[in-house]
N, C-alpha and C positions, 0 to 999 in steps of 0.2 A: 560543362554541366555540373562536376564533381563542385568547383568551385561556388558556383552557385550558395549550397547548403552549408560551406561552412564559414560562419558564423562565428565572432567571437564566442568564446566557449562562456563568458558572460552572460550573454542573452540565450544560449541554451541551457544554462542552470534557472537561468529566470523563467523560460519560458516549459519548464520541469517544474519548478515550483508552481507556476498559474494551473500546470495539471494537475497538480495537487489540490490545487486551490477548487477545480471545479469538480473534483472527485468528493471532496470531502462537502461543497454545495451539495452533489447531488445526493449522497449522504443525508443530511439533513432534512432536503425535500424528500427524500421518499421517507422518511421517518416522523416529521412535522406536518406536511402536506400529505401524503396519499396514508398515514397514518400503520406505516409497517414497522414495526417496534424492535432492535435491532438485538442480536443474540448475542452471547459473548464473542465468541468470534469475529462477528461484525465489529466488534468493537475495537478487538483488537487487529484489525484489519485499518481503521482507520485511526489507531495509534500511530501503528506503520508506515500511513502516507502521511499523517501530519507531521513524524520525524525526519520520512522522506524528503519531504517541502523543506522544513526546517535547514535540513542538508542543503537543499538548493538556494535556499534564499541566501543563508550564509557565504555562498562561492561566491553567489552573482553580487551582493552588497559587498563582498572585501577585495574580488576581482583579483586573485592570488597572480603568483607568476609558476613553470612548469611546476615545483614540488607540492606548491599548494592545487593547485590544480587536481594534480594525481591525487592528495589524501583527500581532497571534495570527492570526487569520482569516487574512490575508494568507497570511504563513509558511504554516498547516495546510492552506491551498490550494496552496499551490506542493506541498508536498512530496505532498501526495497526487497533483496533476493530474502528478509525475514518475512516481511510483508509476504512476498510470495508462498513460501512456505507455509503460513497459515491460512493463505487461501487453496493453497493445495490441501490442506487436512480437513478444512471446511467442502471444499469438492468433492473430495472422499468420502464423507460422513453423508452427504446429497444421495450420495451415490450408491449406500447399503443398502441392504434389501431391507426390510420394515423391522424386521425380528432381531436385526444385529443392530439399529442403528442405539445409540447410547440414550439411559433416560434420563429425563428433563427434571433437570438439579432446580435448587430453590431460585428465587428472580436475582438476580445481578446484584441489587440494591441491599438485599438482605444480608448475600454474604459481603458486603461491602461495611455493614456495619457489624458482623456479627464475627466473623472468619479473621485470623491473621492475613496480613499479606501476600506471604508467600501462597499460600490456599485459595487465596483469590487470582493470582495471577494465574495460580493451578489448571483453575476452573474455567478460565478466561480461555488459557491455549487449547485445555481439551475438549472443547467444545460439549455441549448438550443436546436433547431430543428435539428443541427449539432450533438446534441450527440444520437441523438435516430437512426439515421445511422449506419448500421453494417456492417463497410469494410470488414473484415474478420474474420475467424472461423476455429476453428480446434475442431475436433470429434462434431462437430454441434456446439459447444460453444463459443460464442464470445471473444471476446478481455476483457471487462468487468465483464465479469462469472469469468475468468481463471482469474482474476485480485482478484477479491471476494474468490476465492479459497484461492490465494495467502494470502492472507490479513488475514485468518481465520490459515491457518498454522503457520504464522509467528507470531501471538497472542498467539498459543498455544505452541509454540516451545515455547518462552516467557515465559509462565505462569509454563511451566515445571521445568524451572531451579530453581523454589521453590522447588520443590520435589525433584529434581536433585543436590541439594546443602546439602540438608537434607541427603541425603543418602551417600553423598561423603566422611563420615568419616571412612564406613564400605570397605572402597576398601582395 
C-alpha cells in the first residue's frame, strides 16, 4: 500500500507546484470574481505560495539527483513554513478582540508609490485593521486558516521528498 504513493519525487514537486497553481487561481477568483479585495497580508501570503510553486516547478523541470533533491525540499519548506508564518500572524490578528485589533494603515497602492521599500514590506508583514476582517468562511474556517492549512502541507509534501528519494532505489 506504502508503495502505491510513492512517486517519483518529480511528479510530487510538480504536483506541489499545480497546488500552488490552484491556490493562487483561487486567489484571484475571489478577488476578480466575488470582488474581495486582498489586504496586505493576503498579499503576502500569496508571495509565499508563488515562491513556493516557483521552488517546485524548478525540482520537478531539473529532476536533480539525492543532493539536489534535499536543497528543493529544503528551499519548498522554508518558503512555505514563511508562508505559514504569516498566515499564522494573519490568524491571530482575526482573532483580537475589536479594541486591540491594529488600524487600517493607508491602501497598499499608496504606500507602494509613496514609502521606501523596506516600510512597505513593513507594512505588508504587519498586517492592518483590513486584515483582521473575515469575508469569508467555509466549514467555519477562514480564508487565512485554510491558507495555514495549506502552507503546512505543502512544507511537508516538501520535506517528504527526502524520504521519498531515499526509497526510490527499491521500486
Amino acid at each position: 500500500m506504502l508503495k502505491l504513493f510513492r512517486f517519483n519525487s518529480r511528479i510530487w514537486f510538480f504536483l506541489g507546484f499545480l497546488g500552488c497553481v490552484f491556490l493562487l487561481s483561487m486567489g484571484a477568483y475571489f478577488q476578480f470574481v466575488q470582488g474581495l479585495d486582498p489586504c496586505p497580508l493576503c498579499i503576502s501570503q500569496r508571495i509565499a505560495i508563488l515562491l513556493t510553486g516557483l521552488v517546485f516547478l524548478s525540482a520537478a523541470l531539473h529532476n536533480p539527483g539525492q543532493t539536489g533533491v534535499t536543497a528543493y525540499a529544503i528551499s519548498g519548506a522554508v518558503t512555505a513554513l514563511c508562508g505559514a508564518a504569516i498566515s499564522t500572524r494573519h490568524v491571530w490578528i482575526q482573532h483580537l478582540p475589536a479594541d486591540k485589533v491594529p488600524e487600517c494603515g493607508p491602501g497598499l497602492e499608496y504606500v507602494l508609490q509613496n514609502f521606501p521599500l523596506f516600510e512597505t514590506v513593513k507594512l505588508m508583514l504587519s498586517g492592518t485593521g483590513d486584515c483582521a476582517k473575515v469575508d469569508w468562511t467555509l466549514l467555519g474556517f477562514s480564508m487565512p486558516e485554510w491558507t495555514l492549512l495549506a502552507f503546512v502541507m505543502l512544507a511537508t509534501l516538501s520535506l517528504l521528498q527526502i524520504w521519498n528519494y531515499k526509497g526510490s532505489d527499491d521500486r
